[in-house]
C-alpha positions in Angstrom: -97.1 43.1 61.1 -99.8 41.7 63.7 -101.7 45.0 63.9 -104.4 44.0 66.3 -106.9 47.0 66.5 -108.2 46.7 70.3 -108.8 50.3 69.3 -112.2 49.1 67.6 -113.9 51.0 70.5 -112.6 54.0 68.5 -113.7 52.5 65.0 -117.1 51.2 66.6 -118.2 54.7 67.8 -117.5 56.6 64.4 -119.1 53.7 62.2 -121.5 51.6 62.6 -119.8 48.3 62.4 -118.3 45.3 64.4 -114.7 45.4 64.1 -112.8 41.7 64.5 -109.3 40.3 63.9 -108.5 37.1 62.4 -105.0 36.4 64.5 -104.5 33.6 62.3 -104.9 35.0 59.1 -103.6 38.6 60.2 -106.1 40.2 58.6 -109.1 42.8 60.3 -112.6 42.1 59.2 -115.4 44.8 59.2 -119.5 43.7 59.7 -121.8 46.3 58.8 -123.4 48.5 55.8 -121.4 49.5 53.0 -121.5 53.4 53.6 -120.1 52.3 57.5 -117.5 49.6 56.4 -116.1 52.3 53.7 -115.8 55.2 56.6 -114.4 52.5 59.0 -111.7 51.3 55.8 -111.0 55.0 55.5 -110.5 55.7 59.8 -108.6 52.0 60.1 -105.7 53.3 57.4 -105.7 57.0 59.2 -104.9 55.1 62.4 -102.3 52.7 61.1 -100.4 56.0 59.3 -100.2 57.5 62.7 -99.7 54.4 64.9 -96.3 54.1 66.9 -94.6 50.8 67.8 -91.2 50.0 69.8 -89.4 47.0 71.3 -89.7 46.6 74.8 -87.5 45.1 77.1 -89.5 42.6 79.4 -88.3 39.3 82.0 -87.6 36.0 79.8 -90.7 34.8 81.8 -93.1 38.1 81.1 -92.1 37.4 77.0 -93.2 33.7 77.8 -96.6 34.5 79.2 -97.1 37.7 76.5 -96.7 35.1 74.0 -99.9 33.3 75.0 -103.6 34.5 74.8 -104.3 34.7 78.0 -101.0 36.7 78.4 -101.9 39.3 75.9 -105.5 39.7 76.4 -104.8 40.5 80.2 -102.6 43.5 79.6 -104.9 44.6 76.7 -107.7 44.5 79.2 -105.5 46.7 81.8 -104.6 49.0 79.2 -108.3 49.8 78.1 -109.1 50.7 81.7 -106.5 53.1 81.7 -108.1 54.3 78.2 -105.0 53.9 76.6 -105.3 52.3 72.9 -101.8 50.0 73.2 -101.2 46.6 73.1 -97.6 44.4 73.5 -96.9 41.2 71.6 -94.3 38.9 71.0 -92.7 38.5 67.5 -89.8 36.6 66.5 -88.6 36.2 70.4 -89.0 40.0 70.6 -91.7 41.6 72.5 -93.2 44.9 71.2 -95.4 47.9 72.1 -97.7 49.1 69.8 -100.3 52.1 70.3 -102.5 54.7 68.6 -99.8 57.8 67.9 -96.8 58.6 69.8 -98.0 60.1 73.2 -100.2 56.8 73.6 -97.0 54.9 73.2 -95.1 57.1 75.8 -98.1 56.6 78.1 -98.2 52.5 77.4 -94.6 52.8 78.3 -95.0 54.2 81.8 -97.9 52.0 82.5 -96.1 48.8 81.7 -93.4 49.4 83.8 -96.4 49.4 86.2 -98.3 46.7 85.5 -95.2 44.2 84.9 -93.2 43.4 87.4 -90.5 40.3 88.8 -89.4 39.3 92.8 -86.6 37.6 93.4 -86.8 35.0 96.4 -84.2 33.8 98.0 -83.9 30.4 99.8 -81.7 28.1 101.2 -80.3 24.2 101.5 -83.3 23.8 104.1 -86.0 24.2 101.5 -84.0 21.8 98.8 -86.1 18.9 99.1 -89.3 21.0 99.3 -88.4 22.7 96.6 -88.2 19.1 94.6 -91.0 18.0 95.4 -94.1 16.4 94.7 -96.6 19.1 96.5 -94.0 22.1 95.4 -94.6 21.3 91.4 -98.7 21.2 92.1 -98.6 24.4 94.0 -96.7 26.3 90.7 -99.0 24.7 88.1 -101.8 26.1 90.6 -99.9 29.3 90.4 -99.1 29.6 86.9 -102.7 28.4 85.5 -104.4 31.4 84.7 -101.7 32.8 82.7 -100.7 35.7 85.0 -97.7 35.2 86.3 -94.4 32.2 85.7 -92.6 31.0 88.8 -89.1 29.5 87.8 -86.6 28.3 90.7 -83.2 28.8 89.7 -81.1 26.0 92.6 -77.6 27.2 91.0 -78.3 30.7 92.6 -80.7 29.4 95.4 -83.3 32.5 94.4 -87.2 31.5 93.0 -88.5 34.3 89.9 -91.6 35.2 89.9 -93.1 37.2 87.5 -95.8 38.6 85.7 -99.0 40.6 86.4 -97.7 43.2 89.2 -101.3 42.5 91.3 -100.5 39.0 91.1 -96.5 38.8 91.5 -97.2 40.7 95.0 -99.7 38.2 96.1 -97.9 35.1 95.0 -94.8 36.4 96.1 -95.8 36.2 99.6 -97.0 33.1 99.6 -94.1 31.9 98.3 -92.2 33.5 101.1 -94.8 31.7 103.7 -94.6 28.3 102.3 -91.0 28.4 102.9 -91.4 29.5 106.2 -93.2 26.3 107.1 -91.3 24.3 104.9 -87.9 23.5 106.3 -85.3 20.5 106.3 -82.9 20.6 108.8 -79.8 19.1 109.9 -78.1 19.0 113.2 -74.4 18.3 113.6 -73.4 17.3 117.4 -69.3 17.7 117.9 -68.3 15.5 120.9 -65.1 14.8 122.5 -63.1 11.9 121.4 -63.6 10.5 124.4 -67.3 10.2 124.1 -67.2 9.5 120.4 -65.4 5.8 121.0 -68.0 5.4 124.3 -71.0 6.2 121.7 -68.6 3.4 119.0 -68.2 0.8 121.6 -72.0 0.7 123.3 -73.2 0.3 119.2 -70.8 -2.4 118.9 -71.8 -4.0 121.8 -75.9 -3.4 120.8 -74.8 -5.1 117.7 -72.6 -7.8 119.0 -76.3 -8.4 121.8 -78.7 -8.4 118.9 -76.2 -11.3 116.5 -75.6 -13.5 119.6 -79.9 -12.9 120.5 -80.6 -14.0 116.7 -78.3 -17.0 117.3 -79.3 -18.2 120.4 -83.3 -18.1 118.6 -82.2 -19.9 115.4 -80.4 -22.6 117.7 -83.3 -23.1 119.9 
């Protein structure tokens, strides 16, 4: 199991030692004097008797960015200002809450309802070629480099998902919903009578037939 003791605030103030994990190797590594590392040994297997884990249910895109560091660390980070000891990682396709005990993991629970969050924004045939192109693309890898947030247009059902970081989903969102504003193809369809439409047929054909006789009359010459 990828127990990843953010907790080591917990560790670090009841012994004397840095606390680290090795994500690669799976493993926690204590620094520090024997009498310290031996407490900390003793605390660490305490704390992973009483720690509580569940899955969570979280956006395709939210698992995507969870499964990256930047992903993870965020949340981590927003967690630890709320003071609670949790942390949610992807395993397998499945993304999972771990915490301390089980009222931390009820807490974590409320709060990343919170602090996750998706928009769905909907568009039309107007923003189509917008929406394919060149300056559209560079705007979402903008978007989507920190790691915060995914922004994933869906053309079947016409609607743009964002989500991600709650803070960042609002802000993005309405950008999003700004850029479309300004960014708009459209297309004008003039009914005429039939009368007017064979007037309109016969002045191009006679534009045409003036242009063919002009390039004749220039090649003769």
């Amino acid at each position: 199991m990828k127990l990843i003791w953010e907790m080591d605030s917990a560790l670090s103030s009841s012994c004397k030692c840095v606390v680290r994990f090795d994500k690669q190797m799976h493993t926690v590594i204590l620094e520090g004097a024997i009498g310290d590392i031996t407490a900390a040994n003793i605390l660490l297997y305490g704390m992973s008797l009483a720690s509580a884990i569940q899955r969570v249910e979280v956006h395709p895109q939210v698992k995507r960015l969870l499964s990256t560091d930047n992903g993870e660390n965020w949340l981590t980070e927003d967690f630890r200002k709320q003071d609670i000891a949790a942390l949610v990682y992807v395993k397998d396709g499945t993304a999972y809450l771990i915490a301390r005990d089980e009222d931390t993991l009820i807490s974590a629970d409320k709060l990343l309802k919170q602090f996750i969050s998706t928009q769905n924004i909907s568009f039309d045939d107007s923003h189509a070629c917008f929406l394919r192109s060149t300056s559209w693309s560079q705007t979402v890898q903008a978007i989507e480099a920190p790691g915060l947030i995914s922004v994933h247009v869906d053309h079947s059902a016409k609607k743009i998902e964002v989500a991600g970081r709650t803070s960042d989903v609002d802000l993005w969102a309405a950008e999003i919903r700004e850029l479309l504003k300004k960014n708009q193809t459209s297309t004008r369809i003039i009914k005429h009578t039939i009368g007017v439409v064979r007037l309109l047929k016969k002045q191009e054909s006679a534009i045409n037939k003036d242009i063919y006789q002009g390039g004749r009359y220039e090649s003769d010459s």
